[in-house]
C-alpha positions in Angstrom: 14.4 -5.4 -6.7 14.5 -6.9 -10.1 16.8 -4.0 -11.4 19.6 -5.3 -8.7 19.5 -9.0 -10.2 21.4 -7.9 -12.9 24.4 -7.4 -10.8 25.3 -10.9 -10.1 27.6 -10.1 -6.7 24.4 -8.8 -5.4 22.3 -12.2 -6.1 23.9 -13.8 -2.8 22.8 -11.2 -0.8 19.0 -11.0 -1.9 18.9 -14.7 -1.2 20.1 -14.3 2.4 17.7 -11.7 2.9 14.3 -12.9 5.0 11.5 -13.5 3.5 9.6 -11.0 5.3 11.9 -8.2 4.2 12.0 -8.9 0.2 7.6 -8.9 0.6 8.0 -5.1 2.7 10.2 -4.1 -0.1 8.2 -5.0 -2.8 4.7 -3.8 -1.3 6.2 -0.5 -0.6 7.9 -0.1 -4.0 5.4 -2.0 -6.6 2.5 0.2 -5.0 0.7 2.5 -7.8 0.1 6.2 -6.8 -2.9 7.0 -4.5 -5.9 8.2 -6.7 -4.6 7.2 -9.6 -7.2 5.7 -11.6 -6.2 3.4 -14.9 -8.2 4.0 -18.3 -10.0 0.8 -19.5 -7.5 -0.7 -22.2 -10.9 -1.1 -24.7 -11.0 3.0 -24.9 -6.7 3.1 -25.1 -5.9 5.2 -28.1 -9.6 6.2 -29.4 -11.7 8.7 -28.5 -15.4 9.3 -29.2 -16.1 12.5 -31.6 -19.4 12.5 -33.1 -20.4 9.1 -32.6 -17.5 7.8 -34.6 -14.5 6.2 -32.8 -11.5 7.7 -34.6 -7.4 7.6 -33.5 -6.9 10.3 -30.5 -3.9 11.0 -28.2 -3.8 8.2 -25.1 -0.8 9.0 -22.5 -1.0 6.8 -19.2 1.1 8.9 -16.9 0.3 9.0 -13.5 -0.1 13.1 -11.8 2.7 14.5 -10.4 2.2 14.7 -6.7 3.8 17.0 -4.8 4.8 16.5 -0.6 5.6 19.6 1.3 7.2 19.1 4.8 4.4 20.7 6.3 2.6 17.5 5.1 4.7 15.4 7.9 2.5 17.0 10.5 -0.7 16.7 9.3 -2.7 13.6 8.0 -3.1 13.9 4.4 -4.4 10.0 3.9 -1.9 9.7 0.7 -3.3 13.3 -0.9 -0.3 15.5 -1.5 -0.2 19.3 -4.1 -1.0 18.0 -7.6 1.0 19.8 -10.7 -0.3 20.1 -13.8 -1.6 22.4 -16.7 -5.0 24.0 -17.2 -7.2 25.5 -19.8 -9.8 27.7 -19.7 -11.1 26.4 -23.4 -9.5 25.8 -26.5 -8.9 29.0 -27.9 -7.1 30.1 -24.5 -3.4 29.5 -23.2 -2.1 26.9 -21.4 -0.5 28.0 -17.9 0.6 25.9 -15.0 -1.7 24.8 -12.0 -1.3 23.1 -8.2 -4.4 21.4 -6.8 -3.9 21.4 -3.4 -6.4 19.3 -0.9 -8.5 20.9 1.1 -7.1 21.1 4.8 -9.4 21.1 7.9 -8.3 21.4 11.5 -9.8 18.1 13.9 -10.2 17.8 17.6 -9.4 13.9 18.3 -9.8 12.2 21.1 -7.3 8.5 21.3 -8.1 6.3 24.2 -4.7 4.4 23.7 -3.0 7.4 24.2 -5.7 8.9 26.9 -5.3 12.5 25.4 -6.9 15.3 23.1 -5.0 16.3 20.1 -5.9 19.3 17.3 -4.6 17.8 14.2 -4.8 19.3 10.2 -6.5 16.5 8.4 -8.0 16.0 4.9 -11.5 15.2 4.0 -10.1 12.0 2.9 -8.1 11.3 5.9 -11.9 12.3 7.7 -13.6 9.5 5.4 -10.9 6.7 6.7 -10.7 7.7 10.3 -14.6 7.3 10.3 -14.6 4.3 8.1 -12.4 2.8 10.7 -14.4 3.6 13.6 -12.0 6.4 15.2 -8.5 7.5 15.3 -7.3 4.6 17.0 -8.1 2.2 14.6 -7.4 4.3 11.9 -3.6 4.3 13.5 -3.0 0.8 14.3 -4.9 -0.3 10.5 -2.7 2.0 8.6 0.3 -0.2 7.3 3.9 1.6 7.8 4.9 1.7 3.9 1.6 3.0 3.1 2.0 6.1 5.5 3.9 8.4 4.2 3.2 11.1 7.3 5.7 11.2 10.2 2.9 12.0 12.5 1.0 9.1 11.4 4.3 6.6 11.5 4.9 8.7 15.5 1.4 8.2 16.8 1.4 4.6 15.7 4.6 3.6 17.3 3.5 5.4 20.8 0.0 3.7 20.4 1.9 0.3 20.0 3.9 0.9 22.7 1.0 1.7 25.4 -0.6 -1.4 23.9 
């Protein structure tokens, strides 16, 4: 949003907007990758070669995260195909390398929707369903800008409306 305040013709319009809309827009925009965890800035720019801290290479780049649209009908939990390069050691090549999550398929039972459903989760999507105490909760806790997953944005509006 703070790219569009340069354009002053637009200012009248952001300030018309509700509240409620501008803080949805900037939670679903301003949030940082899933999984992505940030170096300490005490270690930025040094690393640790025979107990001497000497200069090294520091890039903080977050992965690149892939989302096929066969990820629309499963629940991934934010986990999506990671791209990258590997290396066997130092001596070998550099070639090109996906991570992809490992993908289970779940029997779920949802008393808000009073049926049985066979859905592809993650083991992560697994931890959080548990962790909320069942697929129900796990679909009414999950925010909409933080779901990613059409199934997950379809269930929770059906749920909703037999609420």
């Amino acid at each position: 949003m703070s790219r569009i305040l340069f354009y002053p013709h637009l200012r009248d319009v952001l300030r018309r907007l509700p509240k409620h809309y501008k803080r949805r827009y900037l939670e679903a925009h301003a949030s940082q990758p899933i999984n992505y965890i940030k170096t300490s800035p005490k270690l930025v720019g040094r690393t640790i070669q025979m107990e001497n801290l000497t200069p090294g290479e520091y890039y903080d780049v977050p992965p690149k995260v892939m989302y096929p649209p066969e990820s629309d009908r499963c629940l991934w939990a934010g986990e999506g195909i990671v791209v990258g390069n590997a290396q066997k050691n130092e001596m070998s090549d550099i070639y090109p390398r996906a991570w992809r999550p490992k993908l289970l398929q779940h029997l779920f039972y949802s008393e808000i929707l009073n049926r049985w459903m066979t859905i592809i989760v993650t083991d992560r999507a697994l931890q959080l369903i548990e962790q909320c105490g069942g697929l129900d909760y796990y679909i009414l806790s999950v925010s909409v800008h933080k779901a990613n997953e059409r199934l997950l944005n379809a269930l929770s509006v059906s749920a909703q409306l037999d609420v």
